[in-house]
C-alpha positions in Angstrom: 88.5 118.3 74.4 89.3 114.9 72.9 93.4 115.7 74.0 92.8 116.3 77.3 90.5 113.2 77.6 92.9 111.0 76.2 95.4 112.3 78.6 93.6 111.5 81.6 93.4 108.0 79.9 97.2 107.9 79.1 97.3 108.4 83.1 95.4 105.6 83.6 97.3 103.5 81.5 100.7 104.7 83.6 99.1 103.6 87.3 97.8 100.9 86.3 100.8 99.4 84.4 102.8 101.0 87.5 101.3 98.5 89.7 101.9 95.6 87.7 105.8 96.4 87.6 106.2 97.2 91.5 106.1 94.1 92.9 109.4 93.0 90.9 111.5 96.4 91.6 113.6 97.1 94.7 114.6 99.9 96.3 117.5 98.1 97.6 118.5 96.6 94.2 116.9 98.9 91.4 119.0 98.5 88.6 119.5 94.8 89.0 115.8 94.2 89.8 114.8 95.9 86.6 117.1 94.3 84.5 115.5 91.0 85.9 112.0 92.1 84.4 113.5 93.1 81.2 115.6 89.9 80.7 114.3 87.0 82.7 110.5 88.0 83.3 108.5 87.1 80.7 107.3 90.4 78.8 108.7 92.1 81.6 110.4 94.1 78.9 106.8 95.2 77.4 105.3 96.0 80.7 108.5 98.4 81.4 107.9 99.8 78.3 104.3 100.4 78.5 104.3 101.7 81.7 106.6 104.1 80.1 105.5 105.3 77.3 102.0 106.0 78.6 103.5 108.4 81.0 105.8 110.1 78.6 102.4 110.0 76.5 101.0 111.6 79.6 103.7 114.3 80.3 103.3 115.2 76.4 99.3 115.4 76.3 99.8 117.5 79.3 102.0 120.0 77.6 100.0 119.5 74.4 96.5 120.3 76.1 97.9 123.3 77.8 98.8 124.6 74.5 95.4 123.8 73.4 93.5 126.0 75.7 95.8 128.8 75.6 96.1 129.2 71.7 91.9 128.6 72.1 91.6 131.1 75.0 89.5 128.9 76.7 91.4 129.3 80.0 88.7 131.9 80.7 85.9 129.3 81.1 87.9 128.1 84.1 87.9 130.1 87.7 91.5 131.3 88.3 92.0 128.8 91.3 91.2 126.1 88.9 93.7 127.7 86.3 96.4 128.2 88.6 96.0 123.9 89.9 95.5 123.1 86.3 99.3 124.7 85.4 100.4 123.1 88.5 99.6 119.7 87.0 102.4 120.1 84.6 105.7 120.2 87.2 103.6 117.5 89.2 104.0 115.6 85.6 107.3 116.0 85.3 108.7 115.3 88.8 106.6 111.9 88.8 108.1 111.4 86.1 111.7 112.1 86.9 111.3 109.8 90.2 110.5 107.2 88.0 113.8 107.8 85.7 115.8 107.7 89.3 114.3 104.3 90.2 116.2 102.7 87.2 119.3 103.0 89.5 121.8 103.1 86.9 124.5 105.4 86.1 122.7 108.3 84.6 119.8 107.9 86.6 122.4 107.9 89.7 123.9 111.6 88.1 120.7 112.5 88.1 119.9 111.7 92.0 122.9 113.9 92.4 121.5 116.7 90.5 118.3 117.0 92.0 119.5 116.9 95.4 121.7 119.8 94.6 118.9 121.4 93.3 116.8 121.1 95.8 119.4 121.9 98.6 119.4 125.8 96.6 116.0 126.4 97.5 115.6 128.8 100.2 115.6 128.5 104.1 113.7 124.6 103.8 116.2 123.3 100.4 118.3 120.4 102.5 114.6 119.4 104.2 112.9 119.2 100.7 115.5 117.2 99.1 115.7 114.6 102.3 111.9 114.7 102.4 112.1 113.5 98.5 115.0 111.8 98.2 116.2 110.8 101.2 119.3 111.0 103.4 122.1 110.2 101.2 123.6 106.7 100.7 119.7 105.7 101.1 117.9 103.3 99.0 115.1 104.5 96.7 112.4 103.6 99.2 111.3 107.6 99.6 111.7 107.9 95.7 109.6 105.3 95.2 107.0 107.0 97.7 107.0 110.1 95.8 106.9 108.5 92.6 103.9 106.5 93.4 101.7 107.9 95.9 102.6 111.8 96.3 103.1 113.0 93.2 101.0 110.2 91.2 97.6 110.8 93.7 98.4 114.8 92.7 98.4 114.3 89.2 95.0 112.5 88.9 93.7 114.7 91.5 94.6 117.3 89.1 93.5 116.0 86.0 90.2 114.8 87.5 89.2 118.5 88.8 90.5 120.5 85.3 88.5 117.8 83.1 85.6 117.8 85.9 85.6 113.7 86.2 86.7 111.5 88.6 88.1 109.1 86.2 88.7 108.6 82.2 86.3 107.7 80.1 86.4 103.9 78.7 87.0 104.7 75.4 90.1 107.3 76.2 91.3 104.6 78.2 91.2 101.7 75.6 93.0 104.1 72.7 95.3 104.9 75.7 96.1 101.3 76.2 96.2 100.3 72.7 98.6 103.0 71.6 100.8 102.8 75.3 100.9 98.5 74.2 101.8 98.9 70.1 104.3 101.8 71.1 106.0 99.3 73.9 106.4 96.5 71.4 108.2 98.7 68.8 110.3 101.0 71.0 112.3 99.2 73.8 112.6 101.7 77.1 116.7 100.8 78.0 118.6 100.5 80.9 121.7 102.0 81.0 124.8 100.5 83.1 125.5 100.3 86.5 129.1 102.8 86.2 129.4 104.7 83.1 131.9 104.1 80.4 135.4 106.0 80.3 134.4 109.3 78.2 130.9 108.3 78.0 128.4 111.3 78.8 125.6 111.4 81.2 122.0 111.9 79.8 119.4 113.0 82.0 115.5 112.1 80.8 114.6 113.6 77.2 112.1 116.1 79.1 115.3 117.9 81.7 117.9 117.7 78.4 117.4 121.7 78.0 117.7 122.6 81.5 120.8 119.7 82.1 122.6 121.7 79.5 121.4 125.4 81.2 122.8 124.2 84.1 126.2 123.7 82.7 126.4 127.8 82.6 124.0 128.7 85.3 124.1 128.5 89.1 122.0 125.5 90.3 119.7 127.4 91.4 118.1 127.9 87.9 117.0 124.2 88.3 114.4 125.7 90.3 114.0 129.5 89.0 113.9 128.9 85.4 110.6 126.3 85.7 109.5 128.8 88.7 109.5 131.7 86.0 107.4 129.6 82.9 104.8 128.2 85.1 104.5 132.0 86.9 104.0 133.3 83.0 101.3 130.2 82.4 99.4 130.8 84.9 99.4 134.9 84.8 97.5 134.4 81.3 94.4 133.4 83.1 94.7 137.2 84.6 96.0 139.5 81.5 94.1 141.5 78.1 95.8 142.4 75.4 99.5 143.2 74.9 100.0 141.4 78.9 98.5 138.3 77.8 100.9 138.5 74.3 104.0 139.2 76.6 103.8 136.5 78.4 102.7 134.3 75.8 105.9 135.1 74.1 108.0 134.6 77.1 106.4 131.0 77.3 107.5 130.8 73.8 110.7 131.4 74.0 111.3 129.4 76.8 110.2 126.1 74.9 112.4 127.2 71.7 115.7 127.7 74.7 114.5 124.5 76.3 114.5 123.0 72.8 117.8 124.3 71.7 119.6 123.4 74.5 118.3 119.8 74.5 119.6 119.5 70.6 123.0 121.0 71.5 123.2 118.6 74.4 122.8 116.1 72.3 124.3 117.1 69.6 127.7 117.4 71.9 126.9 113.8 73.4 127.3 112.0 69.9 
């Protein structure tokens, strides 16, 4: 499917753009480091932004793909071990994602640290060991983020992509219209940095993917940080398995997941303005 192949080169795009920004970000310094590239590097800005963009673009061609083959049916042609790693790809997109949002080191991103070790800590018997395995001890620096962000959950996502679309790497010419869109896209939309302490009043916004379940959280015990994703993906991947009226039910619950998710994110931002 061409979606799914110009995922994988979306993913491309996002490592190797990755490893041209790491050598001017610290873990000690994130915030300050970053706004180094984006003021006083030349086309630091850009490179931010690509490196961005392709892996929002990534995250959303994830999503987008999944869709795809379910509305298709095609999630048949695939053995249910395959399925199940294959809707596994799509948290591994997210919290690779989400590590690199806490690397900016600002304020929000900071909030969000905060978050997600709570949320981890809720997670049964090993919660306080998963969330120091990820994030670190607190009053760390970003050094285990980083790790995560760049080798763990990074190596899993092409690992992923490479066994659903049966290729060890993207094609050239995913990989160019990748590039191409990841580079016009960077040099019209500006990725910011927030500040370092947030103004008097001013809200904290988490990345645009986690708006819906920032704002669930507000009325729900932290532990639906975990249990509400928990419950989609378990509905995703239980398609590959179900006939009829099954497969519909849980293709409904999926459904109205997404439209909660996107209410929640418009009334959180909505309330933010």
């Amino acid at each position: 499917m061409i979606l799914g192949r110009l995922t994988f080169g979306l993913l491309a795009v996002a490592v190797l753009s990755g490893l041209a920004v790491a050598p001017f970000w610290s873990a000690a310094r994130p915030l300050e480091s970053l706004e180094t590239l984006n003021g006083a590097t030349p086309w630091g800005f850009w490179l931010r932004g690509v490196h961005a963009l392709s892996a929002w673009g990534f995250l959303l061609g994830t999503l987008g793909h999944l869709v795809e083959v379910l509305w298709k049916r095609s999630e048949a042609r695939l053995s249910p071990a395959v399925w199940w790693r294959s809707v596994a790809l799509l948290p591994v997109a997210v919290l690779a994602l989400l590590g690199g949002f806490l690397m900016r080191g600002d304020a929000e991103a900071q909030a969000a640290l905060a978050v997600w070790r709570e949320v981890s800590a809720s997670f049964p018997l090993a919660g306080r060991g998963l969330g120091a395995l990820l994030l670190g001890v607190p009053g760390s620096d970003l050094a285990p983020v980083a790790l995560h962000h760049a080798g763990t959950f990074t190596l899993l996502a092409w690992l992923l992509t490479a066994e659903h679309g049966k290729v060890l790497a993207p094609d050239l010419r995913s990989t160019v219209l990748a590039a191409l869109g990841s580079f016009a896209a960077a040099g019209l939309l500006p990725v910011p940095l927030g500040p370092a302490t947030p103004a008097a009043g001013a809200p904290l916004i988490g990345p645009w993917y986690l708006l819906g379940l920032q704002e669930a959280l507000v009325h729900l015990p932290v532990a639906a940080g975990w249990l509400l994703p928990l419950l989609l993906l378990l509905a995703l991947g239980l398609t590959r398995h179900a006939e009829g009226r099954a497969r519909a039910a849980l293709l409904a619950f999926a459904a109205v997941w997404g439209a909660g998710w996107v209410v929640l994110s418009l009334r959180l931002l909505l309330a933010a303005r």
